[in-house]
C-alpha positions as CSV (number, residue, x, y, z in Angstrom):
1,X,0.0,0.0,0.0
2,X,2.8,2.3,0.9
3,X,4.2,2.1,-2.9
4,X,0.9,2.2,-4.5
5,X,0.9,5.6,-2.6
6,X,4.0,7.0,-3.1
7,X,2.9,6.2,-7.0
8,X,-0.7,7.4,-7.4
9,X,0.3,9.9,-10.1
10,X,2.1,7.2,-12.2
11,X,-0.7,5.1,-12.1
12,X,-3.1,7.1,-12.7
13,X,-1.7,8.2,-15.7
14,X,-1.0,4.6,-16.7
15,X,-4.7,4.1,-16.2
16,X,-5.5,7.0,-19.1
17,X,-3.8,4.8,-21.0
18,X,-5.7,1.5,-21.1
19,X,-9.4,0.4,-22.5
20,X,-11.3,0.5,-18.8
21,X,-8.9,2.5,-17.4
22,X,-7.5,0.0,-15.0
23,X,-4.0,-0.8,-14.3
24,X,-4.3,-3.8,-17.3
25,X,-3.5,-3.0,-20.9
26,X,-4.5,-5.3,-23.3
27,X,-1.6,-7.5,-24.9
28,X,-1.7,-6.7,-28.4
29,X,-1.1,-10.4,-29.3
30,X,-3.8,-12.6,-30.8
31,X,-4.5,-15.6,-28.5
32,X,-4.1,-17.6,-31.7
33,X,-0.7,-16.5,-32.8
34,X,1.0,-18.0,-29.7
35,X,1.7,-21.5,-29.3
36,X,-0.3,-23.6,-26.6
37,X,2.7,-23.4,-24.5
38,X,3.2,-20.3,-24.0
39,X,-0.5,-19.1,-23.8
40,X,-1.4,-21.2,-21.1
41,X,2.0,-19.7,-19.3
42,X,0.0,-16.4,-20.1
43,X,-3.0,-17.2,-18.5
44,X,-1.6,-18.9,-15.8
45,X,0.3,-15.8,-14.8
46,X,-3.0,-13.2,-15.2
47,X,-5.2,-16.0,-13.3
48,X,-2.6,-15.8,-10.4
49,X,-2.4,-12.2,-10.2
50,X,-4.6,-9.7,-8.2
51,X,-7.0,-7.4,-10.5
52,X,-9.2,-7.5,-13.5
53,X,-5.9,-8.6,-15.5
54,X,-7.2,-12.0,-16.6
55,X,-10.1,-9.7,-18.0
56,X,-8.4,-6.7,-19.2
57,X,-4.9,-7.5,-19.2
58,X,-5.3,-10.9,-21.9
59,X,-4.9,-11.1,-25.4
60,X,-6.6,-8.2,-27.2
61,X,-9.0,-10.7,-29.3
62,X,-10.5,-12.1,-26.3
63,X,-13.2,-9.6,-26.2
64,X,-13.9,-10.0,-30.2
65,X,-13.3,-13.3,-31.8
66,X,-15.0,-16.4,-30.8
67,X,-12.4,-19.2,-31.1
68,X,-9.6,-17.0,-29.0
69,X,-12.1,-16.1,-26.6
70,X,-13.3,-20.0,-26.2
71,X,-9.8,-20.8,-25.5
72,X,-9.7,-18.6,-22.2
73,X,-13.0,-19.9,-21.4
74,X,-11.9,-23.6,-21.5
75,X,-8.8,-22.6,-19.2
76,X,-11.0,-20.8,-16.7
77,X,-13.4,-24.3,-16.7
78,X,-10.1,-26.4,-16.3
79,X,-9.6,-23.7,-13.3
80,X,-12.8,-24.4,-11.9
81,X,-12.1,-28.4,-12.0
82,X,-9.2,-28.5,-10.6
83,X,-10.2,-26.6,-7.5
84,X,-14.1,-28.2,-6.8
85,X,-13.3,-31.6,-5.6
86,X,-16.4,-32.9,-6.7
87,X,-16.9,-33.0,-10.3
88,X,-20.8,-32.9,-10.6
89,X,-20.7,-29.9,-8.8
90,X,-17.8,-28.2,-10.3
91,X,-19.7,-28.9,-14.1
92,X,-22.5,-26.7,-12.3
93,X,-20.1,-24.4,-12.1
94,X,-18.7,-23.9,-15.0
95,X,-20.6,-21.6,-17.1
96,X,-22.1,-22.9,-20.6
97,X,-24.2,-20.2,-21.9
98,X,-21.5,-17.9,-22.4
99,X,-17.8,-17.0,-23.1
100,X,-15.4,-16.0,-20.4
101,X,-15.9,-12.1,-20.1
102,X,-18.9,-11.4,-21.8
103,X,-20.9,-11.4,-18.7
104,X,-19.6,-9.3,-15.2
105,X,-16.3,-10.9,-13.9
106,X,-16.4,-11.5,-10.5
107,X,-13.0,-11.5,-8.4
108,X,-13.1,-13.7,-5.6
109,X,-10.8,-15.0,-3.2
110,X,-11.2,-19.0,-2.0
111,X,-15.1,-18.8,-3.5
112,X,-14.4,-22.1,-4.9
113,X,-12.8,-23.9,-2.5
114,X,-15.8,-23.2,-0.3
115,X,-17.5,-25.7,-2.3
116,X,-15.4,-28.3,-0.8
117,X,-16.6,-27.7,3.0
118,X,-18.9,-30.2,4.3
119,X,-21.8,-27.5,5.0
120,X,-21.8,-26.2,1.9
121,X,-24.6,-27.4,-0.6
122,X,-25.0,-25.9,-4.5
123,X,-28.5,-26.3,-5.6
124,X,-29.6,-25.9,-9.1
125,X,-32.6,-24.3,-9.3
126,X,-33.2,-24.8,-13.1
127,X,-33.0,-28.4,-12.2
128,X,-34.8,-28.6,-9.3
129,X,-37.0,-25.5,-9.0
130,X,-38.0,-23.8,-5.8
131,X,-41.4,-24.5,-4.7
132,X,-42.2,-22.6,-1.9
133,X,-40.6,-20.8,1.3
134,X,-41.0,-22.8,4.3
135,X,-40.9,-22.0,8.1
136,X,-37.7,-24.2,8.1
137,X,-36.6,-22.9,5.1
138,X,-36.6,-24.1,1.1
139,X,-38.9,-26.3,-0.5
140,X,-37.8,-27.1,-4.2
141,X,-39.0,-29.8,-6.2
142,X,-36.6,-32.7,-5.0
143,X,-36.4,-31.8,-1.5
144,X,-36.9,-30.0,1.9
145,X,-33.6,-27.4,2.8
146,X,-34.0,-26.0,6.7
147,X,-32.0,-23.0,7.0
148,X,-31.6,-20.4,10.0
149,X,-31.2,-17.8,7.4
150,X,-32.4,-16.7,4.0
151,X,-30.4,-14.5,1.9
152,X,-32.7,-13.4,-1.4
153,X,-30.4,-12.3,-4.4
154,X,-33.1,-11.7,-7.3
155,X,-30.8,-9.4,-9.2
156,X,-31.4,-5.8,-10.2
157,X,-32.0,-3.5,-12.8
158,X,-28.9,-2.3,-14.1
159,X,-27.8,1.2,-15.3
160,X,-31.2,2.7,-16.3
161,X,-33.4,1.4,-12.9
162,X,-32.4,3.8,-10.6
163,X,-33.3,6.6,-12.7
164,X,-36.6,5.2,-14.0
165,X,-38.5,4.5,-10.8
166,X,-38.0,8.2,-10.1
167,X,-40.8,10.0,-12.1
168,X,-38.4,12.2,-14.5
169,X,-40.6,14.4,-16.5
170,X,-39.9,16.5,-19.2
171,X,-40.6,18.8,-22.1
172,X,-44.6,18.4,-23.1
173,X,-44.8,15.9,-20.1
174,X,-42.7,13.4,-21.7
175,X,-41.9,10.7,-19.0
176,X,-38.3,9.4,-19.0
177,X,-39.3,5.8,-18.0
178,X,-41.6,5.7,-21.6
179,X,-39.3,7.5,-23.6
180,X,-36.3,4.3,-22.2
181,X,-39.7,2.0,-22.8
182,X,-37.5,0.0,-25.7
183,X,-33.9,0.7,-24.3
184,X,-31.8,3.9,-23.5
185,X,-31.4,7.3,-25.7
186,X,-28.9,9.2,-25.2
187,X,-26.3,12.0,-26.7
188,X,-22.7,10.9,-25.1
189,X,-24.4,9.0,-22.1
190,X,-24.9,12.2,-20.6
191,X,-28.3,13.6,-21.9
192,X,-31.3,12.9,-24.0
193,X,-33.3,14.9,-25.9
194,X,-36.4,16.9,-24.7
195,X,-35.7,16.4,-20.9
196,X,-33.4,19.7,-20.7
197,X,-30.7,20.3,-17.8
198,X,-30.6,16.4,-16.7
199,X,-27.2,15.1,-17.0
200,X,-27.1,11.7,-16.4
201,X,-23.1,11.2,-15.3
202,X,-21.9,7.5,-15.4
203,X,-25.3,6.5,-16.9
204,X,-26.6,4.5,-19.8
205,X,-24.2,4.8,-23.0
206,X,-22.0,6.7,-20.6
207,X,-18.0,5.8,-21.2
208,X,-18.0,5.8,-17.7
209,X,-19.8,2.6,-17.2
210,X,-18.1,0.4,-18.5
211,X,-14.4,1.4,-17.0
212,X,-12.7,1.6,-13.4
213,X,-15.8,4.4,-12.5
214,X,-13.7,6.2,-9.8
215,X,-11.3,7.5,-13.0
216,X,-14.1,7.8,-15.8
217,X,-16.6,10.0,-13.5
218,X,-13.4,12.5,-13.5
219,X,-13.6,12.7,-17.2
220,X,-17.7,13.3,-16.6
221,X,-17.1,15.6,-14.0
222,X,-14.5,17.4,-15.8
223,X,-16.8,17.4,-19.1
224,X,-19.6,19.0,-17.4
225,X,-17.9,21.1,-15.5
226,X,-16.5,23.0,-18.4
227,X,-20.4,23.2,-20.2
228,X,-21.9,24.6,-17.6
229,X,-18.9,27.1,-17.5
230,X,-19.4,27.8,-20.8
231,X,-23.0,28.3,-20.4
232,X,-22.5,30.5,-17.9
233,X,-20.6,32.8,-20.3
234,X,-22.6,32.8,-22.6
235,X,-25.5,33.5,-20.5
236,X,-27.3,30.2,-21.3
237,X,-29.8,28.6,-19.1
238,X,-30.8,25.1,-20.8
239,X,-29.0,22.1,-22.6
240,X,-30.3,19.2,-24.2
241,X,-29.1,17.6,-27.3
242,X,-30.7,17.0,-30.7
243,X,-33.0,14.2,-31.8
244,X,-30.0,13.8,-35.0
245,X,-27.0,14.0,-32.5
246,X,-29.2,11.5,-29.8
247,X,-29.8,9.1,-32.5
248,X,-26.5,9.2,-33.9
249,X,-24.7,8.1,-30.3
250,X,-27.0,6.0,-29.5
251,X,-26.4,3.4,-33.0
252,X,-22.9,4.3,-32.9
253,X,-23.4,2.5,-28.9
254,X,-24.6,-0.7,-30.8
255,X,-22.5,-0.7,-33.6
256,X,-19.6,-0.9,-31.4
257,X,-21.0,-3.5,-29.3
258,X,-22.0,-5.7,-32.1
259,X,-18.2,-5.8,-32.9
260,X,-17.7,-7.4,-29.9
261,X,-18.7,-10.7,-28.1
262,X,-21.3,-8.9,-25.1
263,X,-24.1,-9.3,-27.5
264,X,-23.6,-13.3,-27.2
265,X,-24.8,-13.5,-23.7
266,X,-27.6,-12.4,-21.5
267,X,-26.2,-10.2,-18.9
268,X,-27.1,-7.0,-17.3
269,X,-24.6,-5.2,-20.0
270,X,-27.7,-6.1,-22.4
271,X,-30.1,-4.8,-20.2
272,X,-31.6,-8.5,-19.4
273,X,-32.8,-9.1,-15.9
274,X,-34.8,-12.4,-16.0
275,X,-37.2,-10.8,-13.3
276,X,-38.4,-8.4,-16.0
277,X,-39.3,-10.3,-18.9
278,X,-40.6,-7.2,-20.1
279,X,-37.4,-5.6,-20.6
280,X,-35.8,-4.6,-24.0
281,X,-32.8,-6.7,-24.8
282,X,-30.1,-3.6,-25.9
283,X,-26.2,-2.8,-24.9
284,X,-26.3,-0.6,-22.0
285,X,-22.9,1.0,-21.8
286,X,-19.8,2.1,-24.4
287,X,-18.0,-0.6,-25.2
288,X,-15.7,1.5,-27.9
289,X,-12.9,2.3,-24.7
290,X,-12.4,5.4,-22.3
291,X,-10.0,6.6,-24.9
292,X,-12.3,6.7,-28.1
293,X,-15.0,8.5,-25.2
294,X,-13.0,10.7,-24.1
295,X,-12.1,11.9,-27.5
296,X,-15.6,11.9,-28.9
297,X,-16.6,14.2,-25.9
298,X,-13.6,16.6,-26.6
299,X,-14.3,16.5,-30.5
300,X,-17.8,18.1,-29.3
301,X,-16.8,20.7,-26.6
302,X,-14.1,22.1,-29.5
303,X,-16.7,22.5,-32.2
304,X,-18.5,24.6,-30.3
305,X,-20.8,22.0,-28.6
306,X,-22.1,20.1,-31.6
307,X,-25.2,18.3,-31.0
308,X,-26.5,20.3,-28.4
309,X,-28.8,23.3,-27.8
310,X,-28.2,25.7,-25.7
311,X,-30.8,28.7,-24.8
């Protein structure tokens, strides 16, 4: 901790210089040009090391090619098997509806291992369905679990929930939560049209979301910061972008997550929360880099804040 200190301003700046802006840059190498040797010596080294490295740190294809990225998903099942002593239970664990990455990575520490502990049971509930809650506990279809405690983890609505179960209003009315009805809109992640002075930092779209937040909400911060100076100036009052420049960030959004692999699973980056069947099915955040973001956003501020209107 001491040298991580003493070297906040190195890092930082090493953090500018990487897709999520964590302390991992991509190795430029394709997972296919290696030999087996070596790549599983790669691997081996990011699984072993603290961080999102195995994630953000691998080869650069990992994220967009299918076979590369199947390779690093068949290392991280081998993981999984060698450390869940019991195989039926470790093949529950290994996920099979999707590629290593393209859903949240979780870090853990030991999570596996608990799996080996005598008073710790994995239940499949796709398998064997819960029935009902108990006064002992949990009643699924094969059997009768009594538990002292219930912890309920029924998943959440990522990115835009927050902000649509507060009634946002705008222009003519317009209610936020209809206007997201089919998926976010947005100019930038930062604003949508016809709902005027509501800047939606780290939100949907938002370059932000889909980086090391703490370090992306400075570029937000900073962004803003310098519009509403300017604003002040020029003795404006209201912002909101264009219906052309809303609809122009938003499929540029897609585009650039249909070049990746995200699209291929059902995960809160696509907006799917099984609890809400009535959700729309669309990429969430910007999956183009905090880079490519950043420079977007300055490209607008230096032409005079394109794509927005000001009065």
């Amino acid at each position: 901790m001491a040298d991580i200190k003493a070297n906040y301003k190195q890092i930082f700046a090493e953090c500018y210089e990487t897709f999520g802006a964590f302390h991992h840059k991509a190795d430029p190498r394709s997972a296919l040009e290696v030999s087996e040797e070596d790549r599983e010596a790669f691997f081996e080294d990011l699984y072993n090391k603290p961080g999102f490295g195995i994630w953000l740190g691998n080869f650069h294809d990992t994220f967009f090619n299918v076979e590369a990225n199947r390779l690093l998903s068949d290392f991280i099942a081998r993981k999984i098997r060698q450390r869940v002593k019991d195989p039926a239970t470790a093949e529950k664990l290994v996920p099979k509806n999707h590629g290593f990455g393209t859903r949240r990575v979780p870090l853990e520490t030991n999570y596996y291992e608990v799996y080996n502990q005598d008073n710790a049971h994995l239940v499949d509930i796709s398998e064997t369905p819960i029935e009902c809650i108990t006064p002992a506990g949990v009643k699924c279809s094969d059997r009768q679990y009594d538990l002292d405690i219930i912890i309920y983890a029924t998943g959440f609505d990522a990115v835009t929930g927050s902000l649509k179960r507060i009634d946002i209003t705008g222009k003519g009315g317009k209610k936020l939560v209809d206007k997201w009805a089919n998926g976010p809109r947005t100019f930038l992640g930062m604003q949508t049209a016809d709902f005027p002075n509501f800047l939606t930092l780290v939100g949907p779209h938002n370059g932000a979301t889909f980086c090391n937040i703490p370090r992306c909400i400075e570029q937000n911060v900073d962004w803003v910061t310098d519009l509403l100076a300017y604003m002040r100036k020029q003795n404006f009052h209201q912002v909101e972008p264009t219906v052309e420049a809303e609809d122009e960030w938003t499929a540029h959004v897609d585009e650039t997550a249909q070049r990746t692999l995200f699209p291929t699973a059902d995960s809160w980056f696509m907006g799917v929360n099984l609890n809400d069947p009535t959700k729309k099915r669309t990429f969430m955040l910007y999956a183009g880099g905090q880079q490519n973001y950043k420079e977007k956003c300055d490209e607008v501020a230096a032409n005079g804040y394109r794509g927005l209107v000001m009065t």
